[in-house]
Phi, psi and omega in degrees: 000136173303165157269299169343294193269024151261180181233146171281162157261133166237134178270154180241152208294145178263136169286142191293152160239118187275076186270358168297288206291335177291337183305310202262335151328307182277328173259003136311313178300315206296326195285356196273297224267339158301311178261348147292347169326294217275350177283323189291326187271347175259003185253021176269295170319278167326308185264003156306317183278283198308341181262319161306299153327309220216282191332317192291296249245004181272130139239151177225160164197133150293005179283355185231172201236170180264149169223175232215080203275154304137045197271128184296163189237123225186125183278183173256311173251157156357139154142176213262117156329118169232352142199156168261105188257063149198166159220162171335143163074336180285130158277128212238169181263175159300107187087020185251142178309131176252318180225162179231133209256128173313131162244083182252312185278342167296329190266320184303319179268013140311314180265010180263282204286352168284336200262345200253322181282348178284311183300328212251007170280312191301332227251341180286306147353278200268011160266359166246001157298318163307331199294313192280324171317317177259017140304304172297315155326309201267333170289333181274285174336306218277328186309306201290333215273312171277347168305312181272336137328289198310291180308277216310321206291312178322254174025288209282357189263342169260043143299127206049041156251177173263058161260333193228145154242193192306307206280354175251305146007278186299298168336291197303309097058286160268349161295309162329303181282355199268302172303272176343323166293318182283353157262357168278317163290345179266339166306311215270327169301324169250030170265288165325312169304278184309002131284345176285291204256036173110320186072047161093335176316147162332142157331269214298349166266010182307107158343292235281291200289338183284324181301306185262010145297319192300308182324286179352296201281318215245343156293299195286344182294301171321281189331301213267354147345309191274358164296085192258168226200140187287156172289309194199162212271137174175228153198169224259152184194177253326081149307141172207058173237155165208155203278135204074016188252133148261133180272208173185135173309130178106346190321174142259140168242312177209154152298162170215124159281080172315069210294335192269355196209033155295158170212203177219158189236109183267107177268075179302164128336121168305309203281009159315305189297348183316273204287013178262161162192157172346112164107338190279146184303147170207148184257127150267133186225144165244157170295323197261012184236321170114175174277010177288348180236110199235087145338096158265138183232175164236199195259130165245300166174186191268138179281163184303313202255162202265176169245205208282156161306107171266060201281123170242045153213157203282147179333326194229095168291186187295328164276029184048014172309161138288141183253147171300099178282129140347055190311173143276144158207119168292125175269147180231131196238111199256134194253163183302162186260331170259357162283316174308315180296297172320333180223063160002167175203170181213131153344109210046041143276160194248143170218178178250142172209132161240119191252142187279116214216011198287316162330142173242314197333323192289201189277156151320141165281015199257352178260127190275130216294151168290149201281151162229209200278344175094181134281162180204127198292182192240133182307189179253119145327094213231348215285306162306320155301320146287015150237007168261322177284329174317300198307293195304334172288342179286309185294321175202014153285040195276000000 
């Protein structure tokens, strides 16, 4: 054999195996896939606790608005506009003039009726002066009736002497019957006085005068009539009055809103309604505040009437089945009072409301609230009108 035409053996290098750093590769991922493992099962866990807790024990809806009373402004009587001091959106007190009604014809019969109780004090005056006249009357009469008694009796004890004669007898006799007849007619006159004024009743309990105290009271009401006056604190909202317009009672000339006494109508679900019930707490939100801003209200109870229809398949298919609708039912919802103040509200904002249903204790919402006191308007003042009348009986009750 050549040397030539032999071949070396050649080995070829054996590689190197990086089984360290691959070691450490693999328990790096595992501990990366343990602790994302272990991040997935506790935040899996969490809303297991939020749902168990809190989630469950929720009902919500974005479906409601704040609502309201509405109160109308309305004259009581008759008559021309002479002026309008509010407008939309401004807010007023309990008792501030909104519109003032012309009182031209109101103070002339104001003043009528000042003029007819004055008349009927004076006409008493002098119906109780008859009275004591024919008082006098019937006393003088009685005087005179026994004085001419005295004489006929004298008379009649010289009757068949010649001291007295027959024709002088007879005289007295009829001068007797004669006082008698006048006392009889001044009784009867002062039996009449005394039914004209009552028979001893009071000034101020005469028919007459009570009769032009009422005219009074009711002339003076009319008058302060033309004042028409906010009901109660809110704010004003469909004016629909202008100056020179004539109204009539009952008309509406604007609303007034109590902005202090909204509430909210929360439109659930039925099967919302299983677990609410009276009294249970709720978190509220608006739209026009943002969620940064939060209400608390509690549950008042479910309105009479259902609220709007929530289908979520249309009502009819193409085969004229009827589909089953989803009612609404407004829930009303009474909010805090000092959160109110702090945050206005307005009529038809839309809000959010999440009600806490984890309480059960309270009434069924199908159970109807106890009546309460309402609102009520503030009686009439009357206390001026009884110091004009006082002055006048002072004046001319003399």
């Amino acid at each position: 054999m050549n040397a030539e035409n032999s071949t070396p053996a050649t080995t070829a290098p054996t590689p190197t195996q990086p089984s360290a750093p691959r070691k450490k590769t693999n328990g790096k991922r595992k501990r990366n896939l343990i602790i994302l493992t272990t991040i997935f099962l506790l935040i899996a866990l969490g809303f297991l606790l939020m749902y168990l807790l809190v989630w469950q024990h929720e009902e919500g809806t974005d479906d409601a608005y704040v609502n309201g009373h509405l109160v109308q402004v309305t004259p009581q009587i008759a008559g021309t506009v002479q002026a309008v001091n509010v407008d939309d959106t401004q807010g007023v007190k309990s008792n501030q003039v909104l519109v003032t009604l012309d009182d031209s014809d109101m103070q002339l019969a104001y003043e009528r009726a000042q003029s007819e109780l004055i008349n009927a004090i004076r006409q008493n005056q002098q119906q109780t002066a008859a009275s004591s006249q024919a008082q006098a009357q019937v006393i003088a009469q009685k005087a005179q009736l026994a004085r001419l008694q005295s004489d006929l009796k004298r008379r009649e004890s010289l009757a068949g002497t010649d001291a007295i004669s027959a024709e002088e007898l007879s005289h007295a006799r009829a001068a007797v019957v004669e006082a008698q007849a006048a006392l009889e007619a001044t009784q009867a006159q002062d039996k009449a006085a005394k039914a004209v004024i009552g028979n001893n009743v009071a000034l101020r309990q005469q028919p007459a005068v009570l009769t032009a105290i009422s005219h009074l009271k009711d002339a003076w009401l009319n008058l302060q009539r033309t004042q028409i006056k906010a009901p109660m604190d809110g704010q004003v909202a469909k004016r629909n009055v202008q100056v020179g317009q004539k109204v009539a009672p009952g008309s509406a000339l604007m609303a007034v809103v109590p902005l202090h006494n909204v509430w909210v109508d929360a439109n659930f679900k039925e099967g919302q309604l299983a677990n609410m019930r009276i009294g249970q707490p709720a978190t509220v939100t608006a739209d026009v505040y943002g969620s940064k801003v939060k209400y608390h209200g509690r549950v008042a109870g479910l309105s009479a009437g259902t609220g709007s229809a929530f289908a979520l398949l249309p009502a009819q298919n193409a085969t004229g089945n009827w589909i089953k609708v989803v009612q609404r039912l407004p829930v009303r919802i009474e909010l805090d009072a000092k959160e109110l103040a702090e945050h206005p509200l307005r009529v038809g904002l839309s809000m959010d409301v999440e009600v806490n249903t984890q309480n059960k204790n309270g009434k069924d919402m199908t159970n109807v609230g106890e009546p309460n006191k309402g609102d009520k308007l503030a009686d009439v003042d009357w206390a001026p009108v009884n110091t004009i009348i006082d002055k006048i009986f002072a004046q001319y009750a003399q």
